[in-house]
Each structure stands twice: as structure tokens, then as C-alpha cells.
N, C-alpha and C positions, 0 to 999 in steps of 0.2 A: 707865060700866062695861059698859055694853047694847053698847056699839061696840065693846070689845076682845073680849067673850063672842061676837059676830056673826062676827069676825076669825077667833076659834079654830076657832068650826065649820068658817066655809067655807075654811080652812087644812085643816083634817082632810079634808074632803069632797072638795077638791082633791088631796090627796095618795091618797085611798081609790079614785081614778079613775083615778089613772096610775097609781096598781099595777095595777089590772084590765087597765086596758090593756095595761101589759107582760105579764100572765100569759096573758091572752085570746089572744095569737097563736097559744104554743105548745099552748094547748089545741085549737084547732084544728088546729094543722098535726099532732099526736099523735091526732086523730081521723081526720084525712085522710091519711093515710098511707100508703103501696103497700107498706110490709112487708107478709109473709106471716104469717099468725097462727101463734103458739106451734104448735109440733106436741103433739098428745098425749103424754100420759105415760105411759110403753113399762108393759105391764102387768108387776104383780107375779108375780115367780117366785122360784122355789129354798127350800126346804127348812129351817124351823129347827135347826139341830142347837145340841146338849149336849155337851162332853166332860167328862169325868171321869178322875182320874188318880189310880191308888191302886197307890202303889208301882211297881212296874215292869209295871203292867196298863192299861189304856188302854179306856174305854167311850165310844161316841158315842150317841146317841138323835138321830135328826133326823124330825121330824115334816111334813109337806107341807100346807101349809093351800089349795096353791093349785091350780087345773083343770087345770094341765098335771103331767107328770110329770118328776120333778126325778133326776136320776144322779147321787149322790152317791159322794164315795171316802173312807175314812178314811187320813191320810197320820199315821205316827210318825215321830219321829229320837230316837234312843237317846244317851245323855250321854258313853257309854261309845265311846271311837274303834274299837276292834273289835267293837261291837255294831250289829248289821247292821239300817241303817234300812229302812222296812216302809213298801208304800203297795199298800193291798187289792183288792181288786176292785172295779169299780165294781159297785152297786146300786142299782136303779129302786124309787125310794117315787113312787108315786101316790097321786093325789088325794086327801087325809083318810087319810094311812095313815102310822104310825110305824114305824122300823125300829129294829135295834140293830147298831151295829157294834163290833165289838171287835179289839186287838192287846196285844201285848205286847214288852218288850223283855226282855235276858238282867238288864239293873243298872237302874241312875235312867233315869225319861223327861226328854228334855232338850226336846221341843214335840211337838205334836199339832196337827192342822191336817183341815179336810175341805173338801174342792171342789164345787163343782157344774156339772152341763151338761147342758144340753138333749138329751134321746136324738134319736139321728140326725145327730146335730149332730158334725163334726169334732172330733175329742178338741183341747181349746186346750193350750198350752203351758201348765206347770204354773208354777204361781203359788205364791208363798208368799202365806197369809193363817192365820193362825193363832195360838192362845193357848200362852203358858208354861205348864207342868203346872200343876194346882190352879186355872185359871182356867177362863171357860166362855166 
């Protein structure tokens, strides 16, 4: 029984070697490698905002936790086809500072949505990003 116990190790010890072996390459060639390292990750920016929707009244709170200062806009669209959709002025929150923005429509709000962009920075094409009334 000493000879088939003798058998299994060196079957295991054997098998535990060409695995390393085949794993050993790619570790090194994944160390030796002429990629370029990850770029950093682009700092954090832009503004938390809240919306709120109560009846046909529309509140935003966006708050700036970060060193730069963030342009925000608040954007409405009204439920109603003759009720004429709203997109505010933009507004500079700086650094540690909260704002409040507010709209309204004439009937139901049908979404709410608020942007943001870098001051100085070319106004981007307007994007939808935004919540159905009652959500944040």
C-alpha cells in the first residue's frame, strides 16, 4: 500500500508543476508588458441635485461637494401638449454651497431633469437624463 500512497503523491506533485508551469508564463509576460498604465480616474465633478414634485410645482436642491464649480440647469416638460416646457437658467454652485431651483407648469408635470457643465466650458448638446415626477 506504501507504493500506490508513493504513486499518488508523486501524480499530484507532478500534476502541481505543469500547472505552475503553464500559469508561470502568463505571469510574466502580464508583468513584462509594454502597455501603458491605466490612466487616472478623471476627478469627481457635478453637483448632487434633489427634485421634487408637488402638483404642478417643481423644486430642485443641488448641493456641490466638490473644488470645482458645477453649472447647473433645471429642465421641466409639462404633461399637458399646450403647456409650455421650461429649462431655466443656468446657475453656478460652488464649492460646499447649495442652491434651490424652482419651476412650474400650468397642469401635471410629466419629467424633470437637471444638467450640468463645467463654467467656461462650451454649452454640450442637451441630453436627457432625468426622473418621472415623485422621484429623485
Amino acid at each position: 500500500m506504501r507504493t500506490a500512497q508513493r504513486r499518488a503523491v508523486a501524480l499530484v506533485a507532478l500534476l502541481l508543476t505543469a500547472l505552475a508551469a503553464l500559469v508561470a508564463p502568463s505571469v510574466v509576460r502580464a508583468a513584462a508588458s509594454d502597455d501603458p498604465a491605466p490612466a487616472a480616474a478623471p476627478e469627481p465633478f457635478g453637483a448632487d441635485c434633489h427634485t421634487l414634485v408637488r402638483g404642478s410645482h417643481v423644486i430642485a436642491y443641488c448641493h456641490n461637494p466638490y473644488p470645482d464649480t458645477d453649472r447647473v440647469r433645471l429642465h421641466t416638460e409639462c404633461a399637458r401638449w399646450w403647456d409650455v416646457d421650461a429649462d431655466a437658467a443656468p446657475v453656478e454652485v460652488a464649492p460646499a454651497q447649495t442652491v434651490r431651483l424652482t419651476d412650474r407648469c400650468w397642469k401635471e408635470v410629466r419629467a424633470v431633469w437637471v444638467t450640468h457643465e463645467k463654467p467656461g466650458a462650451p454649452p454640450a448638446p442637451e441630453r436627457r437624463r432625468g426622473a418621472v415626477p415623485g422621484t429623485s
